[in-house]
N, C-alpha and C positions, 0 to 999 in steps of 0.2 A: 544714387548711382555709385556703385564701385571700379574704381578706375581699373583700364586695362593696361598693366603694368608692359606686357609686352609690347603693347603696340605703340610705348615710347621710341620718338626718335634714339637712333644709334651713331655717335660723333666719330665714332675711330674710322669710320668711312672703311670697314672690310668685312664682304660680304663671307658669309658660310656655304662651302657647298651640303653637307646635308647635319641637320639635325633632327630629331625626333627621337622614339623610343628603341631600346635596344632585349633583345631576348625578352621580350611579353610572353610568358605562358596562359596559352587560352583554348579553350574549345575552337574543333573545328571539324567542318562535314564539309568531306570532301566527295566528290562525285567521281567515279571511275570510267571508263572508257563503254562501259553499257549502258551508263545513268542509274547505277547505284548508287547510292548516297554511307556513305563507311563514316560513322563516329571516331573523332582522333584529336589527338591535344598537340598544337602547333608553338612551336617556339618564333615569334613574329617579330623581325626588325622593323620598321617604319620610320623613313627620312621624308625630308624636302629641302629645297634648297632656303635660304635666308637673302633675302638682298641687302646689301650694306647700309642703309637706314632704319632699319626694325631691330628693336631691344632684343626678341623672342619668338618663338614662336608658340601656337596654344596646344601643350602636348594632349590636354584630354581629347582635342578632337579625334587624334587617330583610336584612341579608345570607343567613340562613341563611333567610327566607323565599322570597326571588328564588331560592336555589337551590333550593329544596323545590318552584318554582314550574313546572310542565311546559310549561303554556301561558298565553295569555292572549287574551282576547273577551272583548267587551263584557259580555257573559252570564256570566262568573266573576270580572269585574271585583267585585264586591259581596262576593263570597267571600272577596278577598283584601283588603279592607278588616276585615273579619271576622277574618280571620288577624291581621295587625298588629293590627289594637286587643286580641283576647286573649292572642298574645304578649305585647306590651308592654304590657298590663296595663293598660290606658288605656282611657278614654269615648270618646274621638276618634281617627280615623286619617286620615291624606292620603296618597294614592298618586297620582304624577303620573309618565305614560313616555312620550317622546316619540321618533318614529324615525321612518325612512324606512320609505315602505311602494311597493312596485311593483305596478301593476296590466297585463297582455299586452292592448295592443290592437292592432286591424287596422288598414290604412292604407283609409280611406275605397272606394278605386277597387279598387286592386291586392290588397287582400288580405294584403298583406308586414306580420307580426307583430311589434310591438317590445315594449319594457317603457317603460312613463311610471311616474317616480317622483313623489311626494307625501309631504310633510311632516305626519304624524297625530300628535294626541296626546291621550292618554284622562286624564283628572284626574278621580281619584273622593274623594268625602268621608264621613266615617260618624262622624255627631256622636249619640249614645248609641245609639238604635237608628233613625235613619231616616240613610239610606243614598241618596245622589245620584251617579250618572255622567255628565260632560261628554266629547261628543267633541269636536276641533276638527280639521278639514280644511285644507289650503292647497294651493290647486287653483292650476295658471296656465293661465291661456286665452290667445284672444286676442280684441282689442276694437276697433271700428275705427269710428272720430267722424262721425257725423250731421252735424253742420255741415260737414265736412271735404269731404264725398261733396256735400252741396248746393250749398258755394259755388264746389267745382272745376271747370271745365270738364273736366278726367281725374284719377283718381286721388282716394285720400282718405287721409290718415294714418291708421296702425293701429299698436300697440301690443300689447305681452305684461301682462298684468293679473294680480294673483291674486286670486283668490276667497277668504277665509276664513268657513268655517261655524263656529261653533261650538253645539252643541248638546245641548240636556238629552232622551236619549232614555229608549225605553220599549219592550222589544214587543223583535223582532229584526231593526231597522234596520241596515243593514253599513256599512259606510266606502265598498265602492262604491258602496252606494244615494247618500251624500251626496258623493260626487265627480260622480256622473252629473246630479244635479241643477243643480250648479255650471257644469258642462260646458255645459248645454244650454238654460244660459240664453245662453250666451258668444254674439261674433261667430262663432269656431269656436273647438273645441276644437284643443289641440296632441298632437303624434305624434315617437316616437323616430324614425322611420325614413318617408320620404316620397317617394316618385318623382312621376317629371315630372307623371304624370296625377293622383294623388291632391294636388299642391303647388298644379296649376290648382282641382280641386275646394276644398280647402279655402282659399286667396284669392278666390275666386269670392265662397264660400260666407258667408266674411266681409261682403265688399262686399254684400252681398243682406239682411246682417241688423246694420248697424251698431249702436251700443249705446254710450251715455255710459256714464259712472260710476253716474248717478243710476239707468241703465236695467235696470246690470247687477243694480244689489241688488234692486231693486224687483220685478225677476224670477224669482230667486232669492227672494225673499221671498212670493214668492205659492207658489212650489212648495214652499215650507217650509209654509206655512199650510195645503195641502192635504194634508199626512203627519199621522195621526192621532199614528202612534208620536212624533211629537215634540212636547215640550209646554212648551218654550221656548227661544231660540236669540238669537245675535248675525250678521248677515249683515258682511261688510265687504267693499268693494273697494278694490282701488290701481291704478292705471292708470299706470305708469311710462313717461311722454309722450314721443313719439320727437323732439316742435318744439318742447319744453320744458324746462326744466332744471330740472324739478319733478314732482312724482307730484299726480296729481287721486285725490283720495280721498271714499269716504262710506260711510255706516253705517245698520244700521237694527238695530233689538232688538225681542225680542218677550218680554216678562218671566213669570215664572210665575204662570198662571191660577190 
């Protein structure tokens, strides 16, 4: 028999709130709001808590759970929080994966299909038995300044912005549901692939619906406030300024009712 070194008593009598691995690159399939299944490689945090008699905890098991793991959606997000804390034998779990996620859209006019990617990440917690999942989104649009457009005789500065949601959901909200939201609060939304006609539409399309920083959240904040499945979130914007050698930033939060 090979002793198990962690599961030696621990004398300093002070527990850990979380240990486990940090930034694991690993495969992962994740399932979209139709029940497609999208190949994508995930950057996985994985904690649990320690109680102050144990040396260790056994970090291969979170490994052998990501590989026991088939898929992931928000909807078996809970399950795998459930795994880890009875593996590891723990009250608490944190599962955090962050990755590129591609969504196929059309080009406004022409029709010509690309992939936009976006930056998602699901952080779920399971402290004894109540079980919370956060998504976060990072959308880029673009944004094009109200004052810019009024005091120009032609022309208005516009910018590439990102949108961050993050959000405490419920029910079976998708990642596109919250990219779409972000999207269309924007001046316009951005496109892999854009010909002449669809590049006039969407510059057009900007200039017709300028948007500060202040205008983007607050927008985005109101179509968060009309999703029942969500039931608290953080909106942010960055406006990465093209006459400025600074990002205009702002925030707004909506805390748990």
């Amino acid at each position: 028999m090979i002793e198990d070194v962690q599961g030696r008593t621990d004398t300093r009598q002070i527990p850990i709130n979380r240990v486990g691995i940090k930034d694991l690159a690993y495969p992962l399939r994740i399932k979209n709001g139709a029940g497609e299944i999208q190949s994508t490689v995930a950057s996985f945090s994985m904690y649990v808590n320690l109680p102050q008699n144990f040396k260790g905890t056994h970090m291969s098991r979170f490994l052998e759970i990501l590989h026991a793991t088939s898929e992931v959606c928000l909807e078996t997000f809970p399950a795998l929080l459930e795994t880890v804390a009875r593996r590891l034998e723990s009250a608490d779990a944190y599962v955090e994966a962050s990755f590129p996620y591609f969504v196929s859209k059309a080009a406004p006019i022409t029709g010509v299909r690309s992939l936009m990617d976006y930056r998602v990440t699901i952080c779920g917690e399971r402290k004894g038995a109540e079980t919370s999942v956060l998504v976060r989104v990072v959308v880029p649009v673009t944004s094009l300044c109200p004052s810019s457009k009024d005091i120009s005789q032609y022309g208005a500065h516009n910018q590439r912005s990102h949108v961050t949601i993050t959000a405490r959901v419920s029910g079976d909200i998708g990642i596109e549901d919250l990219i779409r939201i972000a999207e269309s609060a924007a001046s316009a939304e951005l496109f892999g692939i854009l010909k002449r006609a669809d590049e006039k539409f969407v510059t057009e399309h900007a200039y017709d619906h300028p948007k500060f920083v202040e205008d983007l959240v607050r927008d985005v904040a109101m179509k968060l406030n009309a999703e029942r499945r969500i039931t608290a979130y953080s909106v942010e914007a960055e406006n990465f300024e093209s006459i400025h050698n600074h990002s205009a930033y702002a925030l707004i939060e909506k805390p748990q009712s």
